[in-house]
N, CA, C and O atoms as a GROMACS GRO file, in nm:
protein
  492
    1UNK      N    1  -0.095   1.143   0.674
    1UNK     CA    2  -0.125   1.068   0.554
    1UNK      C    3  -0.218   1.148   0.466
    1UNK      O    4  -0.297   1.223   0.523
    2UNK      N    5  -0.217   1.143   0.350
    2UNK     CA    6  -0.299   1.250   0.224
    2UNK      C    7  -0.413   1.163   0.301
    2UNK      O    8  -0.470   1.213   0.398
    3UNK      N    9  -0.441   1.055   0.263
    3UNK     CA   10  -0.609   1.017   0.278
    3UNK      C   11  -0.710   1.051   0.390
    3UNK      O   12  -0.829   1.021   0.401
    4UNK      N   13  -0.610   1.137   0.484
    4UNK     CA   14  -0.724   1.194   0.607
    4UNK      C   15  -0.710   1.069   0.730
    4UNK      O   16  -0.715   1.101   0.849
    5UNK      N   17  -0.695   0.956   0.696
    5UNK     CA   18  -0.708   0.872   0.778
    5UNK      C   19  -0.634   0.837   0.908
    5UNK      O   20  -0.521   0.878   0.881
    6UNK      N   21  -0.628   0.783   1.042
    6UNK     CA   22  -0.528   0.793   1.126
    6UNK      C   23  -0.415   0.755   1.070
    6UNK      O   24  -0.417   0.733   0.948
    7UNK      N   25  -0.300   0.739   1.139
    7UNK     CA   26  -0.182   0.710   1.147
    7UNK      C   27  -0.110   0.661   1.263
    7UNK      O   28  -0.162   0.689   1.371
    8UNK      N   29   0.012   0.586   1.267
    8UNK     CA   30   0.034   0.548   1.371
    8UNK      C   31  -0.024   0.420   1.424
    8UNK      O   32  -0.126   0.386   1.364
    9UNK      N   33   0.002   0.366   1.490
    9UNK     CA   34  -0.038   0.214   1.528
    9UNK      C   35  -0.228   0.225   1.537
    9UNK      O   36  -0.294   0.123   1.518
   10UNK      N   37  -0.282   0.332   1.562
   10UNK     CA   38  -0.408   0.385   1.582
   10UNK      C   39  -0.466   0.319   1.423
   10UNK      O   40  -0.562   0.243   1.404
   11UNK      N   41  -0.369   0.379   1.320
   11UNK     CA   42  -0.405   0.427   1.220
   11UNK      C   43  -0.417   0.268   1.182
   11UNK      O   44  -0.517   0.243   1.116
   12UNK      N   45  -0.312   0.129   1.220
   12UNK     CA   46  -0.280  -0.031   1.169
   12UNK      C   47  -0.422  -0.053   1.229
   12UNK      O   48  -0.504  -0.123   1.171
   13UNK      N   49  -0.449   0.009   1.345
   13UNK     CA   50  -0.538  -0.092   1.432
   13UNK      C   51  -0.656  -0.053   1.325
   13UNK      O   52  -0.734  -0.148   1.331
   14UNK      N   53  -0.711   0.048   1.222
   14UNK     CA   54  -0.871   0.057   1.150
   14UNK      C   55  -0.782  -0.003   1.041
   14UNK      O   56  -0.820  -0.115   1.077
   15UNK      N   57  -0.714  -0.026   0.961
   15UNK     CA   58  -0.684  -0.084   0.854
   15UNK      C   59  -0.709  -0.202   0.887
   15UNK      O   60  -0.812  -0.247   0.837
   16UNK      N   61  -0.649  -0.270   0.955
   16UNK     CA   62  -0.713  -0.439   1.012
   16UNK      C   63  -0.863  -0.424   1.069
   16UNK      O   64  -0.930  -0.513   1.017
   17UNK      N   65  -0.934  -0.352   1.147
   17UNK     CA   66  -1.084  -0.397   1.126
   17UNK      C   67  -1.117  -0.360   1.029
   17UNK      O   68  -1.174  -0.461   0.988
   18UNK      N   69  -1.130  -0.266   0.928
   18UNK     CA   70  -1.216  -0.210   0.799
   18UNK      C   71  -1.182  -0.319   0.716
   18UNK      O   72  -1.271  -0.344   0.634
   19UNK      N   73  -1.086  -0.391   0.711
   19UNK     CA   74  -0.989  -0.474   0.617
   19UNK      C   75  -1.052  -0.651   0.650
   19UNK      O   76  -1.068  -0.736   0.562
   20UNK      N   77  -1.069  -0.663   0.739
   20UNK     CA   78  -1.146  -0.786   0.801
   20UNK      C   79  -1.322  -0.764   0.835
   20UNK      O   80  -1.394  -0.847   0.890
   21UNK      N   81  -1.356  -0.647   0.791
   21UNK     CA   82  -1.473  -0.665   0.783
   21UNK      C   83  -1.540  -0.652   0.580
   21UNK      O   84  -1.639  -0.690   0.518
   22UNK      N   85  -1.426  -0.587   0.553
   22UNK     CA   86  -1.423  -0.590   0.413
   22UNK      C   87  -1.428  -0.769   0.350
   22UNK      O   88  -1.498  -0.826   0.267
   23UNK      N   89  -1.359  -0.796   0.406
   23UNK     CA   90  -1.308  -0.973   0.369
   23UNK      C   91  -1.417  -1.037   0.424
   23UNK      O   92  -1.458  -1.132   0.359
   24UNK      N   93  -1.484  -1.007   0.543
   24UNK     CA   94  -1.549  -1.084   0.586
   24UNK      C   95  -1.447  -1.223   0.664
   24UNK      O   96  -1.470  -1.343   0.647
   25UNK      N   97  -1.336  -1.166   0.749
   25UNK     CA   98  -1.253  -1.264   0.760
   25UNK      C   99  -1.228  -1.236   0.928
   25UNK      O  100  -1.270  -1.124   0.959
   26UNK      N  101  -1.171  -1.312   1.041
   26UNK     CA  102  -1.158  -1.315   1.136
   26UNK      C  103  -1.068  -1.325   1.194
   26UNK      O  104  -0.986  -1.375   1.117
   27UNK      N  105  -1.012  -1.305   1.311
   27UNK     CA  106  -0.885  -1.286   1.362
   27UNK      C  107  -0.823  -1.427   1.291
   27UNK      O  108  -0.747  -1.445   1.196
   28UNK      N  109  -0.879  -1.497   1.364
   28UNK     CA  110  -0.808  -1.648   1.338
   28UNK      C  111  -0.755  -1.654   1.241
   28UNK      O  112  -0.634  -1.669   1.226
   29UNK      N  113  -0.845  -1.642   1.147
   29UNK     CA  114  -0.820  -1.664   0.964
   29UNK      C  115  -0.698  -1.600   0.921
   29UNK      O  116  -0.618  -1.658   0.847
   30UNK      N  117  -0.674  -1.440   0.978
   30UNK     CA  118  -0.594  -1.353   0.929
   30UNK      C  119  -0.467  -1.388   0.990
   30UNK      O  120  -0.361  -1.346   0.944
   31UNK      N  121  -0.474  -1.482   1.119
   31UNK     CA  122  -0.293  -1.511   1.182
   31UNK      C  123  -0.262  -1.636   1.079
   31UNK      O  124  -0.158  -1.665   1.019
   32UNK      N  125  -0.381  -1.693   1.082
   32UNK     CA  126  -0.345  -1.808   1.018
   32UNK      C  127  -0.266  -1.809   0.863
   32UNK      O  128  -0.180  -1.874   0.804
   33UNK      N  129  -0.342  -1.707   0.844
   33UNK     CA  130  -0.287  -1.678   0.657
   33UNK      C  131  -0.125  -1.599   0.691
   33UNK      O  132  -0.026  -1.635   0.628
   34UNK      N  133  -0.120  -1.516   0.773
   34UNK     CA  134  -0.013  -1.424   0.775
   34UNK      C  135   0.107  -1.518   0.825
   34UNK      O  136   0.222  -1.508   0.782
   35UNK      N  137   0.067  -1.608   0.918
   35UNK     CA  138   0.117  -1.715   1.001
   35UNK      C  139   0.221  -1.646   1.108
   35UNK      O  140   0.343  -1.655   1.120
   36UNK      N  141   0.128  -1.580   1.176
   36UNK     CA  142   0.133  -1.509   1.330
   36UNK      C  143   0.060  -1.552   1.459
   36UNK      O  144  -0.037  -1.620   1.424
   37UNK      N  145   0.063  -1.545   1.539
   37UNK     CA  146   0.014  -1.573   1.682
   37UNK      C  147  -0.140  -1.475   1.649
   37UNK      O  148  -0.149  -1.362   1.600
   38UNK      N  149  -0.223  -1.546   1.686
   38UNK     CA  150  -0.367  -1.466   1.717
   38UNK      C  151  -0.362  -1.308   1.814
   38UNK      O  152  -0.408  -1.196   1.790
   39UNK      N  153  -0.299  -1.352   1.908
   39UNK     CA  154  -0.268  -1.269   2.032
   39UNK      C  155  -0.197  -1.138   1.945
   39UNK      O  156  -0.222  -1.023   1.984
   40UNK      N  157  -0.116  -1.158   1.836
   40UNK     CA  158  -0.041  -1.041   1.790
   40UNK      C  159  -0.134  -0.953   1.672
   40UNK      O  160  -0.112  -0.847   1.614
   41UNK      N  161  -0.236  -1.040   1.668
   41UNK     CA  162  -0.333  -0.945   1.534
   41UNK      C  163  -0.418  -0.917   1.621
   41UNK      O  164  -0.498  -0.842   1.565
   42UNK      N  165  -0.460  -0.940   1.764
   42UNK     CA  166  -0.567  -0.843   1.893
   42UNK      C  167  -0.519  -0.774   1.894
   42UNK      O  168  -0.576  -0.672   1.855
   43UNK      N  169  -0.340  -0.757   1.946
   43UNK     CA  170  -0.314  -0.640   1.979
   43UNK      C  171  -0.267  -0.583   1.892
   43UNK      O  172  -0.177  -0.511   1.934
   44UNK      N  173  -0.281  -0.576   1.766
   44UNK     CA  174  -0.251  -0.501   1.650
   44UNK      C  175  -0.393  -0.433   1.614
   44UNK      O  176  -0.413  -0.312   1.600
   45UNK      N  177  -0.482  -0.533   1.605
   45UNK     CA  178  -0.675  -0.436   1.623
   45UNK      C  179  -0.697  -0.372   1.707
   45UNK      O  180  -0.751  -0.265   1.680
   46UNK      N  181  -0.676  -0.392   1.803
   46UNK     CA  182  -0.753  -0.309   1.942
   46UNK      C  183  -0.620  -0.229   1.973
   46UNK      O  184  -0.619  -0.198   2.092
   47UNK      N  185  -0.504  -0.184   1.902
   47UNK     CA  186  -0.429  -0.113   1.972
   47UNK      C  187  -0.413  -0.127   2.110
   47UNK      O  188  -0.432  -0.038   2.193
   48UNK      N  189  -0.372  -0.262   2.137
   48UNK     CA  190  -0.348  -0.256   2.308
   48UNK      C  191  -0.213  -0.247   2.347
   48UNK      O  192  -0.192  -0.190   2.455
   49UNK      N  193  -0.118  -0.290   2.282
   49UNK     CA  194   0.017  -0.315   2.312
   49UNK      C  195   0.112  -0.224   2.203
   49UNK      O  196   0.118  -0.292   2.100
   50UNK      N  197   0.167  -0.133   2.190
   50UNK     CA  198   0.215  -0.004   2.142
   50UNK      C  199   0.366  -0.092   2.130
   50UNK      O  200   0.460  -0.014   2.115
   51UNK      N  201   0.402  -0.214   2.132
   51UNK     CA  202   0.559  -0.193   2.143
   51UNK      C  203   0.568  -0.231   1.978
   51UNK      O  204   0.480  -0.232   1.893
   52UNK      N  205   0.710  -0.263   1.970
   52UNK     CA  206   0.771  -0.184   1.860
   52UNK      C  207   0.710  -0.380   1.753
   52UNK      O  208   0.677  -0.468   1.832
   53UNK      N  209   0.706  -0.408   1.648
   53UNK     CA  210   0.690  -0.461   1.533
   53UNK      C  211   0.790  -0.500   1.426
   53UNK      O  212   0.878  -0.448   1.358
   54UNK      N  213   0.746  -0.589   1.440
   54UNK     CA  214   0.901  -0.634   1.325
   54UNK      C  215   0.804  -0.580   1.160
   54UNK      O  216   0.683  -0.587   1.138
   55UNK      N  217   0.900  -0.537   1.084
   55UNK     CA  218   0.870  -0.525   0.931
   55UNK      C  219   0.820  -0.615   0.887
   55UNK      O  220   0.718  -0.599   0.820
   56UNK      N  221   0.875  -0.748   0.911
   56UNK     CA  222   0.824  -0.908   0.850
   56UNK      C  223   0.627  -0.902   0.915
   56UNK      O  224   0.519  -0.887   0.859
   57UNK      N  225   0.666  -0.920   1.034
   57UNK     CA  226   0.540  -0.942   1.108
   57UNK      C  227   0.416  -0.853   0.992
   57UNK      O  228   0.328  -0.904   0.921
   58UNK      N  229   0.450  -0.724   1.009
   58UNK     CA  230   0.369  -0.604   0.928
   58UNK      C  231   0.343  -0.600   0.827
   58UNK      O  232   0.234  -0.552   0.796
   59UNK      N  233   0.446  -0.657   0.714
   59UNK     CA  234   0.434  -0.734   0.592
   59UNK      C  235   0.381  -0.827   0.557
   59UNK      O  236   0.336  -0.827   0.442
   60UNK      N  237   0.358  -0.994   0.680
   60UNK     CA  238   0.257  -1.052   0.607
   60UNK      C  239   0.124  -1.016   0.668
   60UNK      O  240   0.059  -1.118   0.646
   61UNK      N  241   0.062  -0.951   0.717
   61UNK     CA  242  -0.012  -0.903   0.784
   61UNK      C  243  -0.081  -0.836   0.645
   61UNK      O  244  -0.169  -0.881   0.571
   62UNK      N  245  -0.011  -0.718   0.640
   62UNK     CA  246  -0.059  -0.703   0.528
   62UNK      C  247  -0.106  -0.770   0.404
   62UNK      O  248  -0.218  -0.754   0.355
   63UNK      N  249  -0.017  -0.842   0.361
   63UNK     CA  250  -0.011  -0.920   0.201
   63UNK      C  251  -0.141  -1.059   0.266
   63UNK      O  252  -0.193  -1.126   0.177
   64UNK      N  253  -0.185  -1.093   0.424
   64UNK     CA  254  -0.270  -1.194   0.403
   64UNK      C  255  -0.411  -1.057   0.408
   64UNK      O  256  -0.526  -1.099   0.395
   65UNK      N  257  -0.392  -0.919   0.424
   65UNK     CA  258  -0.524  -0.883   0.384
   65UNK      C  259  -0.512  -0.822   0.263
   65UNK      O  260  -0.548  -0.707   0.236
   66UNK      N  261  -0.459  -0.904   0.188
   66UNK     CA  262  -0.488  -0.826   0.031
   66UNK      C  263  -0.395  -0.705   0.018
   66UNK      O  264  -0.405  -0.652  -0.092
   67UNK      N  265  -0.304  -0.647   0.103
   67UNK     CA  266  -0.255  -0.556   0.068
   67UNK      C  267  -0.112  -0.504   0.037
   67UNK      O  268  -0.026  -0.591   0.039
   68UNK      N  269  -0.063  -0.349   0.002
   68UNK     CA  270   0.079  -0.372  -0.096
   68UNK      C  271   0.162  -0.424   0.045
   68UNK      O  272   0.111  -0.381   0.148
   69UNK      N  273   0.245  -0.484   0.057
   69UNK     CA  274   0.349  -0.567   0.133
   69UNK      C  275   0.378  -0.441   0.262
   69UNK      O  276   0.360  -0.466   0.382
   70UNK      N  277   0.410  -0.347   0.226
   70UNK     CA  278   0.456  -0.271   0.329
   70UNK      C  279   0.328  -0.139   0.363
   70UNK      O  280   0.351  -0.024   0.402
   71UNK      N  281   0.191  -0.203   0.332
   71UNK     CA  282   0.088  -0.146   0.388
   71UNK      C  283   0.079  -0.060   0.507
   71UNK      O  284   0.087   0.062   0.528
   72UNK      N  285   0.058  -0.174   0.583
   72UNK     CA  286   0.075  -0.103   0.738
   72UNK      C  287   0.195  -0.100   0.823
   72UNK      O  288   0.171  -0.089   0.943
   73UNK      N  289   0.307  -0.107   0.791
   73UNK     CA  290   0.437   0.001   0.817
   73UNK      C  291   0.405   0.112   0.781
   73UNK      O  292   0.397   0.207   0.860
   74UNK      N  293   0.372   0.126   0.598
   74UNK     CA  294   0.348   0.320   0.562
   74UNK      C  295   0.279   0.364   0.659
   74UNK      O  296   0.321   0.462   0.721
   75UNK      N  297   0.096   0.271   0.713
   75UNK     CA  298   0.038   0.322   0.823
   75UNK      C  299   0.104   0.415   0.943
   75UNK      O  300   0.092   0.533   0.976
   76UNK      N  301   0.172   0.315   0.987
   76UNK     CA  302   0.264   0.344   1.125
   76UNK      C  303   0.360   0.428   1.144
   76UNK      O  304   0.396   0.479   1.251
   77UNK      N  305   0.411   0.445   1.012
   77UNK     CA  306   0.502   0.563   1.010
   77UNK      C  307   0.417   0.657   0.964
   77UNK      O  308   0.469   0.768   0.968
   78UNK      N  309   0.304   0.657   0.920
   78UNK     CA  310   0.233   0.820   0.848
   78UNK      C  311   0.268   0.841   0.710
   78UNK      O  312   0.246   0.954   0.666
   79UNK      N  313   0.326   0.742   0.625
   79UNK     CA  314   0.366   0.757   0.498
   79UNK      C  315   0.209   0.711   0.449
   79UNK      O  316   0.133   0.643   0.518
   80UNK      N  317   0.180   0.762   0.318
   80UNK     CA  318   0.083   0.723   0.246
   80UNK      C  319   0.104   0.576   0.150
   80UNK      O  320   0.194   0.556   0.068
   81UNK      N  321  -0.036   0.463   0.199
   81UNK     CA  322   0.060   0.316   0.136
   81UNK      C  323   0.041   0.323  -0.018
   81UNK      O  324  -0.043   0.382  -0.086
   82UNK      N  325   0.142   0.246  -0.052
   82UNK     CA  326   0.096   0.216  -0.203
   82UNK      C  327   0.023   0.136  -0.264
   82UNK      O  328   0.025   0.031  -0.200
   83UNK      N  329  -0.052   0.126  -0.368
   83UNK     CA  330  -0.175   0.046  -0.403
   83UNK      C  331  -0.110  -0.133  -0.442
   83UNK      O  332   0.005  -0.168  -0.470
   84UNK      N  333  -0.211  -0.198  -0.431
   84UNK     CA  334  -0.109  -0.291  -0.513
   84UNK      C  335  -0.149  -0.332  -0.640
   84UNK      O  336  -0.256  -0.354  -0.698
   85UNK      N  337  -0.037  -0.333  -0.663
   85UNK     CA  338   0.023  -0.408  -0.832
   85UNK      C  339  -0.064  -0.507  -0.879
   85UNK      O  340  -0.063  -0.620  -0.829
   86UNK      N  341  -0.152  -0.469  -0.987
   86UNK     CA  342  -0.202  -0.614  -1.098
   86UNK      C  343  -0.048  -0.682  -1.138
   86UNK      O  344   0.051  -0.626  -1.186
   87UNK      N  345  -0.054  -0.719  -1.128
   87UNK     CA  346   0.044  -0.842  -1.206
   87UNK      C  347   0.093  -0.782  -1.353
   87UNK      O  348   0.020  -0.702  -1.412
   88UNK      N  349   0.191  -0.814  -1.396
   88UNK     CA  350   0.170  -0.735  -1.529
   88UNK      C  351   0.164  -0.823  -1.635
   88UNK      O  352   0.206  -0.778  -1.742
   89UNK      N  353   0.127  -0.927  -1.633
   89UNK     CA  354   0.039  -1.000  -1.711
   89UNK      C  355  -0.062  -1.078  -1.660
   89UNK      O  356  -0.053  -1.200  -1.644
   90UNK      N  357  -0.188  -0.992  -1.628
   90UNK     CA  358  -0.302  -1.076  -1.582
   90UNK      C  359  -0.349  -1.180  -1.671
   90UNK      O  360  -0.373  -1.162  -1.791
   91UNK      N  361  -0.365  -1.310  -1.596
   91UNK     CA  362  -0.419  -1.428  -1.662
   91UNK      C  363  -0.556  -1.353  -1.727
   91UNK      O  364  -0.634  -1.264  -1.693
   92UNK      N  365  -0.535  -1.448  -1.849
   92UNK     CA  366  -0.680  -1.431  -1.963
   92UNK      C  367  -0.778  -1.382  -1.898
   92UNK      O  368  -0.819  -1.266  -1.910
   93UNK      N  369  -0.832  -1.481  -1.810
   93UNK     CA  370  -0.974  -1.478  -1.751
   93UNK      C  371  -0.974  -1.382  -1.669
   93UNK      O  372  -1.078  -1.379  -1.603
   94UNK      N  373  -0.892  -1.290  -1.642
   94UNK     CA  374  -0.899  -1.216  -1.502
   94UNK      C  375  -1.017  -1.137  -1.493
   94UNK      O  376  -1.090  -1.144  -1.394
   95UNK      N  377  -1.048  -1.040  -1.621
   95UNK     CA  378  -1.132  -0.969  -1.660
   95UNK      C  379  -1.260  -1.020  -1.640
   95UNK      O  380  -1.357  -0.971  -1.582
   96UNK      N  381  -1.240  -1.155  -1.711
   96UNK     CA  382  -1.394  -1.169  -1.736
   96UNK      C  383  -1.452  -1.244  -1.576
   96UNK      O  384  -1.570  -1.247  -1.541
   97UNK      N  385  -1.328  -1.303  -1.495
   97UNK     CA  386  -1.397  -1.372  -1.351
   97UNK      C  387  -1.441  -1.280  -1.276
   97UNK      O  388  -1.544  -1.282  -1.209
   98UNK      N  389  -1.346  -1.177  -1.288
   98UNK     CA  390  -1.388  -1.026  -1.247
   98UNK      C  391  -1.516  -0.977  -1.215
   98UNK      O  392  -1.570  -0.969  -1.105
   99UNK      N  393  -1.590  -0.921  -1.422
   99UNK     CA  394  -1.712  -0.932  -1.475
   99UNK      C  395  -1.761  -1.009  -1.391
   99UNK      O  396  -1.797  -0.961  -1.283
  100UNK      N  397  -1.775  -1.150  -1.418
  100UNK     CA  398  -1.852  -1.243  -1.356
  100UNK      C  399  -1.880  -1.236  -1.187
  100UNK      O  400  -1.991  -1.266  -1.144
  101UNK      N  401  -1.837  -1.220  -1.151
  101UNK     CA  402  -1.802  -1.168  -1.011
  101UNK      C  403  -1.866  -1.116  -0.995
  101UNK      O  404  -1.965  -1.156  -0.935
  102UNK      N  405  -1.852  -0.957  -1.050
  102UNK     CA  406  -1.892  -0.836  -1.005
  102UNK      C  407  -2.100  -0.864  -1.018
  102UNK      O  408  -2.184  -0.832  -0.934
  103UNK      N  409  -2.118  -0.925  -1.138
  103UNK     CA  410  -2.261  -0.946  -1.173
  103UNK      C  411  -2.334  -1.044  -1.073
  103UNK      O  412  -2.457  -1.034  -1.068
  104UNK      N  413  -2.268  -1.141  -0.990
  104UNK     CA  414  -2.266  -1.213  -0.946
  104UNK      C  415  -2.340  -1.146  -0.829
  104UNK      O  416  -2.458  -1.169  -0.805
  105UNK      N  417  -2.255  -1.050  -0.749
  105UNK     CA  418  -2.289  -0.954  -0.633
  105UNK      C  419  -2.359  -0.904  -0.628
  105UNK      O  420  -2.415  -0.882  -0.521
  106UNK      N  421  -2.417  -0.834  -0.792
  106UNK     CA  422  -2.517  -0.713  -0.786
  106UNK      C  423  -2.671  -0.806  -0.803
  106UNK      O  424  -2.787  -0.776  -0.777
  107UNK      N  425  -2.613  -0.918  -0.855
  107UNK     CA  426  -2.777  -1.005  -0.807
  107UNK      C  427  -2.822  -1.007  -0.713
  107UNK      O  428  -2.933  -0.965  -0.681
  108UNK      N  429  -2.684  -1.093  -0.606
  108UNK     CA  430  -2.733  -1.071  -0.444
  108UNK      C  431  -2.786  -0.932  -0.438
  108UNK      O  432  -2.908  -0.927  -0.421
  109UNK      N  433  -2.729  -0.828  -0.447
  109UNK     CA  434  -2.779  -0.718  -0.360
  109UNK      C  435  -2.922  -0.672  -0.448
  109UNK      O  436  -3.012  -0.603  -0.398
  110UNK      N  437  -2.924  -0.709  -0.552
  110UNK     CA  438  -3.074  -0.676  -0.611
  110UNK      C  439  -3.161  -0.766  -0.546
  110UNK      O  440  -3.272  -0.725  -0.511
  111UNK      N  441  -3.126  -0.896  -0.522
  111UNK     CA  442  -3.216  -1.036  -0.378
  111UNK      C  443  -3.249  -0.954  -0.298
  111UNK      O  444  -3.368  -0.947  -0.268
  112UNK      N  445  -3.141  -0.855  -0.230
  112UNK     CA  446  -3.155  -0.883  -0.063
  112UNK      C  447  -3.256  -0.714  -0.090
  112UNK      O  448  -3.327  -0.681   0.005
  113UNK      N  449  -3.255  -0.625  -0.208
  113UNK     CA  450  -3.300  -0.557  -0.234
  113UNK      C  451  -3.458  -0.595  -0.225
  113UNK      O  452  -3.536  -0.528  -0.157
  114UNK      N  453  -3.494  -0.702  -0.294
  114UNK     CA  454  -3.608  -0.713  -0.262
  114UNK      C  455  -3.683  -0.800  -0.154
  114UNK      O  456  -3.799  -0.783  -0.115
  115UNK      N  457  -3.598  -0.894  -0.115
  115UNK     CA  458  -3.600  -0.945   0.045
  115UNK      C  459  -3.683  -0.810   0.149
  115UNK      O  460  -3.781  -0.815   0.224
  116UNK      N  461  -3.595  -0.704   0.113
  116UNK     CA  462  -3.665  -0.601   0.231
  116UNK      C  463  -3.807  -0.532   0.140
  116UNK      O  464  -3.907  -0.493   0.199
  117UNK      N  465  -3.798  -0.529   0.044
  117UNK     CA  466  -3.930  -0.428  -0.022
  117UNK      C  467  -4.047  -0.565   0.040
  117UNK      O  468  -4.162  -0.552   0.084
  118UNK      N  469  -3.984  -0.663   0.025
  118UNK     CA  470  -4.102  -0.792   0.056
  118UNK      C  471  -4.165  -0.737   0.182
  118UNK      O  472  -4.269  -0.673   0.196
  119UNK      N  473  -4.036  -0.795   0.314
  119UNK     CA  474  -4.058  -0.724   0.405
  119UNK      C  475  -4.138  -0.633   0.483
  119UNK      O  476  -4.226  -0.659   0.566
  120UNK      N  477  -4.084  -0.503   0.435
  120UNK     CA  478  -4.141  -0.381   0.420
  120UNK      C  479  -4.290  -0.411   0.408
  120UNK      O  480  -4.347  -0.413   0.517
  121UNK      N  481  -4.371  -0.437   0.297
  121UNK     CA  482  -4.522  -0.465   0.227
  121UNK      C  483  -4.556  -0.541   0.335
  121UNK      O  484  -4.658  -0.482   0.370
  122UNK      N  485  -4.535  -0.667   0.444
  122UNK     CA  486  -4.585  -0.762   0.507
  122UNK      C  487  -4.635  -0.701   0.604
  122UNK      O  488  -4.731  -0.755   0.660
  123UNK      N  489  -4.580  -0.558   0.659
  123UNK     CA  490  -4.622  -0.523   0.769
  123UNK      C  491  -4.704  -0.443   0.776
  123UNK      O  492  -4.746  -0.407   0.887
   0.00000   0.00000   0.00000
């Protein structure tokens, strides 16, 4: 893969933890959304069970972590995935929930920024 990153079922198994720790989301959550057996997104994380994957399975797997549909197939085969698609007419607000969003975050992390300088001084 261009991006350096593994490949191969090795390569599905860090796309699903980096991808669920990105989300902040949990096995459960992610069968539930993909609407798979729990047991099949362990052994898709922890690389325990190497047998073969249906396309479907891999596809919503992908698309419930946010990603292009045939994500982690490209993984598995070593193809590089493709990004996904804005919509090609993003609703009005997209931009600005976006914005809002994004400002939203950098408060928290300016909080938790000073949460520790607090911290830090107490001791």
């Amino acid at each position: 893969m261009e991006r350096g990153g593994p490949t191969g079922w090795a390569g599905v198994a860090k796309v699903i933890t980096d991808r669920l720790a990105v989300l902040g989301m949990r096995q459960r959550e992610l069968a539930e959304r993909a609407k798979v057996s729990q047991a099949i997104v362990r052994e898709l994380q922890y690389d325990t069970d190497r047998r073969r994957r249906s396309a479907r399975t891999l596809e919503a797997i992908s698309v419930a972590l946010g990603l292009h549909p045939t994500h982690l197939l490209d993984v598995a085969l070593g193809i590089v995935p493709k990004p996904v698609p804005l919509p090609e007419d993003p609703p009005q607000d997209f931009f600005v929930t976006w914005a809002q969003e994004q400002a939203r975050l950098m408060g928290l992390v300016e909080d938790l920024h000073r949460k520790v300088d607090e911290l830090r001084r107490s001791r």
